[in-house]
C-alpha positions as CSV (number, residue, x, y, z in Angstrom):
1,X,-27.7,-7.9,-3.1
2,X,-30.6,-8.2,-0.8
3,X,-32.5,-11.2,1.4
4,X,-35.7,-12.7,0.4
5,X,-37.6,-13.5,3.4
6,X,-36.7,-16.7,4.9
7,X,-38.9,-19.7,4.4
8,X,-38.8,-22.4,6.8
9,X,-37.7,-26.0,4.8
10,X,-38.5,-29.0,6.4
11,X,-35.5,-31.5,6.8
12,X,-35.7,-35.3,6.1
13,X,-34.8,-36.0,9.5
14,X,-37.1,-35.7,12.9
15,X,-35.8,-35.2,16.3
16,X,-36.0,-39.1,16.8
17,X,-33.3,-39.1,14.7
18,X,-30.7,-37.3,16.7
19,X,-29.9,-38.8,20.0
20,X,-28.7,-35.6,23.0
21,X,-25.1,-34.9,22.6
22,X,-24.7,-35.8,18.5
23,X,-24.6,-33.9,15.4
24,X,-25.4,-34.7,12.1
25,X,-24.9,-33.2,8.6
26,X,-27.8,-32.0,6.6
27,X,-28.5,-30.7,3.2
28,X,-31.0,-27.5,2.6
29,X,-31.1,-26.0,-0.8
30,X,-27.5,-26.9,-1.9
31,X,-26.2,-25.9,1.5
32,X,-24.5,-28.2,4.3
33,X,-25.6,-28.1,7.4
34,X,-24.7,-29.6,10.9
35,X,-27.6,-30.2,12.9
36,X,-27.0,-30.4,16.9
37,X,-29.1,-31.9,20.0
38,X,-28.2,-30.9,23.0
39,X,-30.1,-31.0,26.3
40,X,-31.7,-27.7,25.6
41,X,-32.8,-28.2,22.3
42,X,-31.6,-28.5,18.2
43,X,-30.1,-25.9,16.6
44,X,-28.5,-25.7,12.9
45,X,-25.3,-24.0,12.1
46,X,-23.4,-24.0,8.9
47,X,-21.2,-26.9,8.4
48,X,-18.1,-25.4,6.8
49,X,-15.9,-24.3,10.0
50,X,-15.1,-20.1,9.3
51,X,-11.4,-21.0,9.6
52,X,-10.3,-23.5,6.6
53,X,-14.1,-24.8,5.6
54,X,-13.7,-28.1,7.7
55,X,-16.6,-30.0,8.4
56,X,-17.9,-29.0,11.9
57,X,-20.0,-32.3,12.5
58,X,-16.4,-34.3,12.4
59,X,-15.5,-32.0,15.5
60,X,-16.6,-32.8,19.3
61,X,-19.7,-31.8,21.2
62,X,-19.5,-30.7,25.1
63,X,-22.7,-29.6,25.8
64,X,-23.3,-26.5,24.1
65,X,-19.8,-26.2,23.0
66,X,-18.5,-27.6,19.7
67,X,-14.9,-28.0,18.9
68,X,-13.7,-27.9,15.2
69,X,-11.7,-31.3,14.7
70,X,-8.8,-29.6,13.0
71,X,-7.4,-26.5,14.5
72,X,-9.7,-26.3,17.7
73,X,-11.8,-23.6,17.1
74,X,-14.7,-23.5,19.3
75,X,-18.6,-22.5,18.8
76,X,-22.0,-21.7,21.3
77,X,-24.0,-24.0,19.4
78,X,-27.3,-21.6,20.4
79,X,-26.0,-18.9,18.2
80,X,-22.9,-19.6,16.6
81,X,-20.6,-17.4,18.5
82,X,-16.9,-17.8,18.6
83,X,-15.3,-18.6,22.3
84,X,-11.7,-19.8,20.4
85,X,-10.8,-19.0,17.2
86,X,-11.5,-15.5,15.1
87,X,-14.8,-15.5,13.8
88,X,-18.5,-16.8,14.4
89,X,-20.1,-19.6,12.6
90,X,-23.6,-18.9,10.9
91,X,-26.6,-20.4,12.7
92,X,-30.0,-20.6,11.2
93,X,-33.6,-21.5,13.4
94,X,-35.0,-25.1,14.2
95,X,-38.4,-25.4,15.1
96,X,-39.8,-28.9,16.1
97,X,-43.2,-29.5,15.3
98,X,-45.8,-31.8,17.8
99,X,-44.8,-34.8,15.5
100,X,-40.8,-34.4,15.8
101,X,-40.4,-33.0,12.2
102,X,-37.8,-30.3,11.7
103,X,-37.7,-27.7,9.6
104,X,-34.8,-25.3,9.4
105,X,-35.1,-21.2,8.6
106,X,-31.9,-20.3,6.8
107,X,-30.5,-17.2,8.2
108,X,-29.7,-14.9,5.0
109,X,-29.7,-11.1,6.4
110,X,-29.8,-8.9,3.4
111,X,-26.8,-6.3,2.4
112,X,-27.9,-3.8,4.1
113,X,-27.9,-5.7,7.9
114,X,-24.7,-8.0,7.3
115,X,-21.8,-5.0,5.6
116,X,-22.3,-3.4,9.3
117,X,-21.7,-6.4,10.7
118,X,-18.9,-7.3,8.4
119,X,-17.3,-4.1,8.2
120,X,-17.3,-4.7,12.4
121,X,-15.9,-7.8,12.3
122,X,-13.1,-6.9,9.3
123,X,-11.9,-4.2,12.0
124,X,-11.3,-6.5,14.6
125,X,-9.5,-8.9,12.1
126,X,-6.9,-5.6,11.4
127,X,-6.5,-4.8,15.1
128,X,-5.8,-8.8,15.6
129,X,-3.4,-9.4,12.5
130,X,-5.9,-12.4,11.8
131,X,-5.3,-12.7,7.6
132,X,-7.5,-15.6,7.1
133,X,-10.6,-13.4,8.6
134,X,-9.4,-10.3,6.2
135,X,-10.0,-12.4,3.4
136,X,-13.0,-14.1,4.3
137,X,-14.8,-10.7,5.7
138,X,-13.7,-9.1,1.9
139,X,-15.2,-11.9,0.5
140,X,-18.3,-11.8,2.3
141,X,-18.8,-7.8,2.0
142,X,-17.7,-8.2,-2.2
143,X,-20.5,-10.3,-2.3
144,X,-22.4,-7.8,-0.4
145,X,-22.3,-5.0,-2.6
146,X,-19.4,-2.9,-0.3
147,X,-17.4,-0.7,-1.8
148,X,-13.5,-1.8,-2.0
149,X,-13.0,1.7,-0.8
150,X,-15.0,1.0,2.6
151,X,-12.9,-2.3,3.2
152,X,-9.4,-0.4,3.0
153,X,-10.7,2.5,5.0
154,X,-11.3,0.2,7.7
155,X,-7.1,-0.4,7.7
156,X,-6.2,3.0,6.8
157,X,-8.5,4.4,9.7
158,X,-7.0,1.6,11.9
159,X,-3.3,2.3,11.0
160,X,-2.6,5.9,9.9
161,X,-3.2,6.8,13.4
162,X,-0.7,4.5,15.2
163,X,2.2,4.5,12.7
164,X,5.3,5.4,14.4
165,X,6.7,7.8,12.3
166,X,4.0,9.0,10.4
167,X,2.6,6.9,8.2
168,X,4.6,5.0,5.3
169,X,5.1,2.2,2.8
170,X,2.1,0.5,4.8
171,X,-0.4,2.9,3.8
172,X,0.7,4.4,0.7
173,X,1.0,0.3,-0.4
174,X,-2.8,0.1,0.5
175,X,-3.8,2.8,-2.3
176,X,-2.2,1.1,-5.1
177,X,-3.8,-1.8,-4.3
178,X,-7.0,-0.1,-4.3
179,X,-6.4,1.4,-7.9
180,X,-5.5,-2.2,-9.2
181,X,-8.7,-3.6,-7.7
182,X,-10.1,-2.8,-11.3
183,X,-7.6,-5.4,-12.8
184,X,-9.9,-7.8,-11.1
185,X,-13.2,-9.4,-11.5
186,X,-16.2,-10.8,-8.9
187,X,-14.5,-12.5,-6.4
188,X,-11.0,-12.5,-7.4
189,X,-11.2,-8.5,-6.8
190,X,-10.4,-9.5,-3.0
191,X,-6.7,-10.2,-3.6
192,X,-5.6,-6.6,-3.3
193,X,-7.6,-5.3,-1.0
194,X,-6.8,-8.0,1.0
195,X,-2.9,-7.6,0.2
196,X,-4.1,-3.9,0.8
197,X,-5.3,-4.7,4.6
198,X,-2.6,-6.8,5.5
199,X,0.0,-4.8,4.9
200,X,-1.2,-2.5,7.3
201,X,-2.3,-4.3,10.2
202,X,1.2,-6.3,10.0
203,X,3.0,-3.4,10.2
204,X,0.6,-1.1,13.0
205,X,-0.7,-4.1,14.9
206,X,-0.4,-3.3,18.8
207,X,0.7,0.4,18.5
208,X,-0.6,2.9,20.8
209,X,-2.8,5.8,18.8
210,X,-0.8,9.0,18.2
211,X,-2.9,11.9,19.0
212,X,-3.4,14.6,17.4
213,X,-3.1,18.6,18.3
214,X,-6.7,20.3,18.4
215,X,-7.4,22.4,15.0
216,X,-6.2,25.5,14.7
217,X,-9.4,28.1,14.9
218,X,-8.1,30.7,13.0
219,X,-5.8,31.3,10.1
220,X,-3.3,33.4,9.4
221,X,-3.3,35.7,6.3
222,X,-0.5,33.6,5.3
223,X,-1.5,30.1,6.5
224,X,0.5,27.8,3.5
225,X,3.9,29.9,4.5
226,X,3.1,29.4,7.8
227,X,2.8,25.9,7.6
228,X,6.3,25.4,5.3
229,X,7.4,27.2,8.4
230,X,6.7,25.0,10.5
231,X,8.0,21.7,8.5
232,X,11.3,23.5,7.5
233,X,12.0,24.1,11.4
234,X,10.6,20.8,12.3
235,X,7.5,22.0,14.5
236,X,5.2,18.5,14.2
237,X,2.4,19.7,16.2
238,X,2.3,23.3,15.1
239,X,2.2,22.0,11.3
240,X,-0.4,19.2,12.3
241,X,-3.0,21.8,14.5
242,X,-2.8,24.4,11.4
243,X,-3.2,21.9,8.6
244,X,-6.4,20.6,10.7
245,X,-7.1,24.1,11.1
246,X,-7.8,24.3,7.6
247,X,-9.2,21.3,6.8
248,X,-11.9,21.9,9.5
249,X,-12.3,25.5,7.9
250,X,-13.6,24.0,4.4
251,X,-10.1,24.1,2.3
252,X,-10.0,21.0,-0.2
253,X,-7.4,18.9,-2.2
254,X,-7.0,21.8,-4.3
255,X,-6.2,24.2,-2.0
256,X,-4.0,22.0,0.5
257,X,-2.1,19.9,-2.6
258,X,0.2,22.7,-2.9
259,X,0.8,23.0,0.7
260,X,2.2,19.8,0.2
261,X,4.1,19.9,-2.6
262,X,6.0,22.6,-1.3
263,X,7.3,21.3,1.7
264,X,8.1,18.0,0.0
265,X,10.3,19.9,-2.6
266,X,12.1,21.7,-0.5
267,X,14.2,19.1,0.3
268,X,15.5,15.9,-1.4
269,X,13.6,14.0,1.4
270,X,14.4,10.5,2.5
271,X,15.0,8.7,-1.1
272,X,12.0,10.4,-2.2
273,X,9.7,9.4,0.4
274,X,8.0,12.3,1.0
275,X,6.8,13.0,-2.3
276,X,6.0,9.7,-3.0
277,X,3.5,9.4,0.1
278,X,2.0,13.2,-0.5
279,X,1.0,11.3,-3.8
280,X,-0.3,8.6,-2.4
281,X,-2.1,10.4,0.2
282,X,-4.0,12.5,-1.8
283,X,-4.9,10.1,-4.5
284,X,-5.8,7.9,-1.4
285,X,-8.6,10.5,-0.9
286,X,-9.8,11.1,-4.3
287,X,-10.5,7.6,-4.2
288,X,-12.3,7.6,-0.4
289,X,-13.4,11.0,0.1
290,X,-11.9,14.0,1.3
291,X,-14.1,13.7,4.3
292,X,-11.4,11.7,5.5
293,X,-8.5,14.1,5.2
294,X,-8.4,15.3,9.2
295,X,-7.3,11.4,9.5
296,X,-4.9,11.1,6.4
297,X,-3.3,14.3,5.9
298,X,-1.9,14.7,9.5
299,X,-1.0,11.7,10.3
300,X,1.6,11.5,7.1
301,X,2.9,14.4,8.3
302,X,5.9,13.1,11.0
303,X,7.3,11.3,8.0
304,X,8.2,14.5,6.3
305,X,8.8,16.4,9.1
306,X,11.6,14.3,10.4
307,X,12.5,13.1,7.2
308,X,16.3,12.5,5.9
309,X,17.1,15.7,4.3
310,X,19.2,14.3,2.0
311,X,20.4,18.0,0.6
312,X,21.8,19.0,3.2
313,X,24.3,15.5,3.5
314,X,27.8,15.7,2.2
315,X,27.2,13.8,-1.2
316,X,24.9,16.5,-2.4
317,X,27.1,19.5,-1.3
318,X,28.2,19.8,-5.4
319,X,24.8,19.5,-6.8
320,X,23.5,21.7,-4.1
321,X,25.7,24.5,-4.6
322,X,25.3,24.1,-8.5
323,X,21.3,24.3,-8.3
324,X,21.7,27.4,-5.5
325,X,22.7,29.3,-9.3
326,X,19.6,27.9,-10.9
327,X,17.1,30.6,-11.5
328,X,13.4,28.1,-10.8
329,X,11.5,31.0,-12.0
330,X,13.0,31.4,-15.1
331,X,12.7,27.5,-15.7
332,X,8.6,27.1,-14.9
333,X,7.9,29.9,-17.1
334,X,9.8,27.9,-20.4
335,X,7.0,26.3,-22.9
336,X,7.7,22.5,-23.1
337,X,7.9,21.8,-26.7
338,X,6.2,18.3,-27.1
339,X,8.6,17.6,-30.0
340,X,11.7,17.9,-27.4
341,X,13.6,14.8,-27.8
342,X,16.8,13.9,-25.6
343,X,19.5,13.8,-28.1
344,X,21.8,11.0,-25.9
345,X,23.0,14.1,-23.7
346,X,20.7,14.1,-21.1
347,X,21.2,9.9,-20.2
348,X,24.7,10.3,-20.9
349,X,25.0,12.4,-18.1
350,X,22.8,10.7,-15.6
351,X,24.2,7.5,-16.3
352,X,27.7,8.9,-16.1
353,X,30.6,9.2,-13.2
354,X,30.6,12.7,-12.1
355,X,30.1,13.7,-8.5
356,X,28.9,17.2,-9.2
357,X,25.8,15.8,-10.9
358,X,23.8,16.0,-14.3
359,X,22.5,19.5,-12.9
360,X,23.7,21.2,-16.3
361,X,22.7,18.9,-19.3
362,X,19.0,19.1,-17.1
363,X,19.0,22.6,-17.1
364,X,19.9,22.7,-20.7
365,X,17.2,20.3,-21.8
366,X,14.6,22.7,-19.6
367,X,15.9,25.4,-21.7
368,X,15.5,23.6,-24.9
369,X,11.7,22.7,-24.2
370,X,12.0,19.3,-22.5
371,X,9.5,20.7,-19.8
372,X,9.1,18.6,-16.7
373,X,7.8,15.7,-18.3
374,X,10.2,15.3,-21.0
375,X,12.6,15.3,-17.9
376,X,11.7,12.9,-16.4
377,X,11.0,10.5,-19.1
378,X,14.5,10.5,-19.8
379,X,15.3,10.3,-15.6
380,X,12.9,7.2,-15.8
381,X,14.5,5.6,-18.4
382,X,17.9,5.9,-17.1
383,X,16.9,4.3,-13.9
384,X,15.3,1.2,-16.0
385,X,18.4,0.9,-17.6
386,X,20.0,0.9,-14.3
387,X,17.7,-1.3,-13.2
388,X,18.1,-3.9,-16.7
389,X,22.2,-4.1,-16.2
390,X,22.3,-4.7,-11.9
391,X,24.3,-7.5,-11.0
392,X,22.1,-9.1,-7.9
393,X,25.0,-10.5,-6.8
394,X,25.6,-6.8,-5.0
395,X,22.4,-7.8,-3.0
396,X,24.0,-10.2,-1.1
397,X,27.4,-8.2,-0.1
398,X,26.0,-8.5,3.3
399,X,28.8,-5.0,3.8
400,X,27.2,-3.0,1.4
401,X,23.5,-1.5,2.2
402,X,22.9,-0.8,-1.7
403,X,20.6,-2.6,-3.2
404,X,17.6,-3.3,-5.7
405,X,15.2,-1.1,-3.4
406,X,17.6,1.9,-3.9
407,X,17.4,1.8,-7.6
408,X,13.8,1.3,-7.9
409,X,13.4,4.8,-5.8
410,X,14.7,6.5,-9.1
411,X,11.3,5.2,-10.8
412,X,8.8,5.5,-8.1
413,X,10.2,9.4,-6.8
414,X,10.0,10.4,-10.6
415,X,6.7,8.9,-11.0
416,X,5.8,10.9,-7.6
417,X,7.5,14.0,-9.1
418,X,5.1,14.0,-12.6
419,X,2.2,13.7,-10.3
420,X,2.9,16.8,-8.4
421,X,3.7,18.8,-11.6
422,X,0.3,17.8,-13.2
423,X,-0.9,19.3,-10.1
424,X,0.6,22.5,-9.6
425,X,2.6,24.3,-12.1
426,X,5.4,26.0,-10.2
427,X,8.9,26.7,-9.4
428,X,8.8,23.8,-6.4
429,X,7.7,21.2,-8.8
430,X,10.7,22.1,-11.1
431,X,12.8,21.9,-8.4
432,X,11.3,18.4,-7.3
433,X,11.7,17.5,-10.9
434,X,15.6,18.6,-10.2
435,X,15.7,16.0,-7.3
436,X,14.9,13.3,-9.0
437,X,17.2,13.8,-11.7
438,X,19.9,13.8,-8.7
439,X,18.5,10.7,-7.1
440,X,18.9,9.4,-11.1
441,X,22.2,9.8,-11.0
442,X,23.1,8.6,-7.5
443,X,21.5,5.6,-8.0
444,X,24.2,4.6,-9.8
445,X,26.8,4.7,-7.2
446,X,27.3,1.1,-7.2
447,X,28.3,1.2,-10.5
448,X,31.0,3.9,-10.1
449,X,33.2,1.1,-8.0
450,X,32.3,-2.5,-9.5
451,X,31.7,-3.6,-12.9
452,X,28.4,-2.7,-15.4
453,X,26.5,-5.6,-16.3
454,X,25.0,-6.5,-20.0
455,X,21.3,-5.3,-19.9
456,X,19.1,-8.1,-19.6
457,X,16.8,-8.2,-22.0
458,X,13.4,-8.6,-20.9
459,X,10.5,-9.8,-22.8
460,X,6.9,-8.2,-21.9
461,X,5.2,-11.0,-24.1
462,X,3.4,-7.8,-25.7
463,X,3.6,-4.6,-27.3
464,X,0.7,-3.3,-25.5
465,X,1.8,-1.3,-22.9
466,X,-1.3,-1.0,-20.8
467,X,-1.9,-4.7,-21.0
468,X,1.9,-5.6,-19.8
469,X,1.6,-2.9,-17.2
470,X,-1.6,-4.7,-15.6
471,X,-0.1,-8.4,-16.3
472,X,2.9,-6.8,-13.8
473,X,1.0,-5.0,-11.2
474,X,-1.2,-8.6,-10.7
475,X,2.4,-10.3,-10.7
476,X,3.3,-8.3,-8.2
477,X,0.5,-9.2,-5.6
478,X,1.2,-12.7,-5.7
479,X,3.5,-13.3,-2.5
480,X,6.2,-14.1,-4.4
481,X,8.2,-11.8,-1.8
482,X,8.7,-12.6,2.1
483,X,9.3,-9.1,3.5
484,X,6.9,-6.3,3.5
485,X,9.2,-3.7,3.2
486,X,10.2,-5.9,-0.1
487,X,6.4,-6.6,-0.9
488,X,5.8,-3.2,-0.4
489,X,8.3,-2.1,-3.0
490,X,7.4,-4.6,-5.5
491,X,3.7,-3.2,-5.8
492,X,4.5,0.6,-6.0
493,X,7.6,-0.2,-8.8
494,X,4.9,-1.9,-10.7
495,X,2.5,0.3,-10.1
496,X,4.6,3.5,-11.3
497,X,6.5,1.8,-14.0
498,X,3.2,0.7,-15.7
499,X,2.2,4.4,-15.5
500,X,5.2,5.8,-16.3
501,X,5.4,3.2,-19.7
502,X,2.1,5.0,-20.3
503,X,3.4,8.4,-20.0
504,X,6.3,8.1,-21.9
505,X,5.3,5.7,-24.4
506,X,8.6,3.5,-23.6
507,X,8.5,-0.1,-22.4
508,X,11.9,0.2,-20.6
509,X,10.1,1.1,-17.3
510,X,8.0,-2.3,-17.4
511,X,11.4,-4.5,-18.5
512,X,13.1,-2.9,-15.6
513,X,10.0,-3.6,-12.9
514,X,9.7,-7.0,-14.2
515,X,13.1,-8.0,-14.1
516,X,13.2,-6.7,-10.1
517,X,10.0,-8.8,-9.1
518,X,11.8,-12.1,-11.3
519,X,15.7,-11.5,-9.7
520,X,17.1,-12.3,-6.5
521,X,16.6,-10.2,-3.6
522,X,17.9,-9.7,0.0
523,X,14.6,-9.9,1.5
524,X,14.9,-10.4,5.6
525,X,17.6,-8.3,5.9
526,X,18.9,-10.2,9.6
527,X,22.0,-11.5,8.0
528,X,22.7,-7.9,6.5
529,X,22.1,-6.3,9.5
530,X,24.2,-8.3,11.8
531,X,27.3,-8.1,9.2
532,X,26.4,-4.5,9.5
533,X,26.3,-4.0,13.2
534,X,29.4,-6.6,14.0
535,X,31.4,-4.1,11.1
536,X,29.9,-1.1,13.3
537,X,30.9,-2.0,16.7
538,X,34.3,-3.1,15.1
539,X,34.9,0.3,13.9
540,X,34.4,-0.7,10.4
541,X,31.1,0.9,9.9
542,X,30.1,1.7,6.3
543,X,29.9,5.4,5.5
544,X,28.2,7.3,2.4
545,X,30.3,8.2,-0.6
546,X,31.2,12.1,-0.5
């Protein structure tokens, strides 16, 4: 989209018109206007205030200062500038001829003048927390031919660097909602960027930047080791400096994804956090260039370095010890046999009571030629079923900290898990694979001590997958849903489960994502968390299962 030049259009009015001190609206070429006199002269600026789009000539006039009527926001009349409020309003040049006519030069800068300015103004919109500015600045740079990409870079570039423990739900939320940007047309596409934006600059706003070690110059002969070295013992900046270290000496996603991988599966970390943001981070990149790694890739890495290590906590003792006997070498090198159905074994045994876990029937459906992805079809569509049978009521047992988010982790860690084995073919992705089948089964905990529900049966409206998975991931960026962490949740369960329908050919996923987005939710959390803490300082704190 580019500017014609600007032709001056003479107005009906003259400067006889317009006494010092007024204002008066004017229409130019289907566009409203407010005209102003003031003692130094006339000047133009749009009508529609930036803020809501009320009419500025309704507002007050104090020399060269107008006030919008409505929320107060407050203009230079001379050139449109902003003194109170978020934004500038557009002015456009009077000229006054010898005979008092007017004429007006509409100020239309072409693409390639206004996305800088834009793109400026958009980043001082994130750093405030100013929503309404987000969305009009997307709008604006939509219409100005700027890539969805550029707009969520700005946020990413913004936040990655101050969040507090590396970053999490914030960004890896902002790349799914740049992959559902294609479920959108023209102006519309700016709802998920904007949800995109937003979430990030709620959750970073006013945190100081997190630096970052200098690259490491050299590398080892061994630098991946190295680096799972450093994770395992929990050496931040030592893992940060080297994996700079080799972005800065020319290794790529190819390279580094395994590095990755690797350190995410040697641990069941955090509920399947880390996995799921390695995946995000690295489609993140494919999707804004990997000139941008030495930003993303280090900054995710506190949140897998001081990650809950679930493994090594008392519940998982049994299904530790049990996969300890598990030869991973011998299970990556097995053919998948694309024929491999699960027989009723495999669910029965994540869906069932045992502490020592499904470890066996998985190993068994390996061996029989389930491969990975057979795996976790079935691991998928246990947790749906899960997810189709939860009594909500459990949300609000203000003593219990289970909830709807802890089941959905079964879906979005597996979805993470099939990602990484597309990747990289190896025994840490089977082991991954391993870990989400645990996390299958312990998200039915709640079930082992209170009644099982009737599945609900869910109605997609279609038998088209791929069209009910888009009708949900739009669903899920309405704000239907007050928190972000909640939000947050809603868009990457949608987001995997219309995938993983995909993958596995199975609408169960979609049922069990659209039932969560439809149900009742805790969703502030501040009446949960003071039962909690009164129960805590009591002595009655809650403690896991072991």
């Amino acid at each position: 989209m580019s500017a014609g030049p600007p032709t001056a259009v003479p107005l009906d009015v003259t400067i006889h018109d317009l006494q010092v001190g007024s204002m008066r609206l004017a229409r130019v070429e289907g566009r409203k206007l407010t005209l102003v006199r003031t003692s130094d002269g006339v000047y133009a600026l749009d009508h529609a205030c930036p803020h809501e789009g009320y009419g500025l000539t309704q507002g007050t006039l104090d020399g060269n200062l107008l006030t919008c009527a409505w929320h107060n926001w407050k203009f230079r009349v001379d050139d449109g500038a902003c003194v109170l409020g978020e934004e500038d309003v557009r002015s456009h040049d009077v000229t006054v001829g010898t005979d008092g006519s007017l004429t007006v030069m509409i100020n239309e800068p072409d693409a390639a003048v206004l996305r800088p300015r834009l793109l400026a103004s958009l980043r001082r919109a994130i750093e405030r927390g100013y929503v309404g500015q987000v969305s009009r600045d997307v709008v604006r740079l939509l219409r100005a031919d700027a890539n969805p990409g550029e707009m969520i870079w700005e946020a990413v570039a913004h936040g990655a660097p101050r969040a507090e423990f590396g970053w999490g739900h914030s960004v890896a939320s902002a790349t799914d909602c740049l992959a559902m940007v294609d479920l959108y047309d023209g102006d519309q596409r700016t709802l998920p960027i904007v949800q995109g934006i937003v979430g990030i600059s709620e959750t970073e706003r006013h945190r100081p930047i997190n630096t970052l070690p200098d690259p490491v110059m050299n590398l080892g002969a061994d630098a991946a080791r190295e680096f799972r070295g450093f994770v395992e013992t929990e050496q931040l900046e030592p893992a940060q400096a080297l994996l700079r270290g080799a972005i800065h000496a020319g290794l790529g996603a190819n390279e580094l994804r395994p590095w990755l991988t690797g350190v995410v599966s040697d641990h069941l970390l955090s509920y399947g956090h880390g996995a799921i943001y390695a995946q995000k981070a690295f489609q993140l990149l494919d999707e804004l260039g990997w000139e941008h790694a030495d930003t993303v890739l280090p900054h995710l890495l506190p949140t897998i370095v001081y990650g809950t290590r679930m493994d090594t906590l008392p519940y998982m003792r049994p299904f530790v010890k049990a996969l300890a006997g598990i030869d991973l070498d011998e299970l990556v090198e097995i053919e998948p046999d694309p024929s491999w159905r699960d027989d009723g074994t495999l669910a029965a045994s994540l869906l069932g009571h045992r502490r020592e876990g499904p470890l066996a029937a998985v190993v068994a459906a390996v061996r029989d030629g389930a491969g990975v992805d057979g795996l976790l079809d079935v691991v998928v569509d246990t947790v749906a079923d899960r997810m189709l049978r939860y009594d909500p009521s459990g949300e609000f047992d203000y003593h219990d900290d289970f909830g709807w988010l802890d089941i959905t982790h079964g879906i979005t860690y597996a979805h993470a898990a099939r990602w990484h084995a597309a990747h990289h073919r190896h025994p840490d992705t089977v082991r991954l694979a391993l870990w989400c089948a645990f996390l299958a089964h312990w998200t039915g905990r709640h079930e082992w001590h209170t009644e099982v529900a009737e599945p609900e049966v869910i109605d997609l409206g279609t038998d088209d997958l791929v069209a009910a998975g888009e009708a949900l991931q739009r669903q899920s960026l309405d704000d239907a849903m007050t928190s972000f962490i909640v939000h947050a949740h809603g868009i990457k369960t949608s987001r995997a489960a219309a995938l993983e329908a995909v993958a596995s050919g199975s609408p169960k996923p979609l049922q069990a994502a659209s039932r969560f987005l439809g149900a009742p939710k805790l969703e502030r959390f501040v009446a949960a968390n003071v039962t909690r803490s009164i129960d805590f300082v009591s002595g009655r704190a809650h403690r896991a299962e072991n």
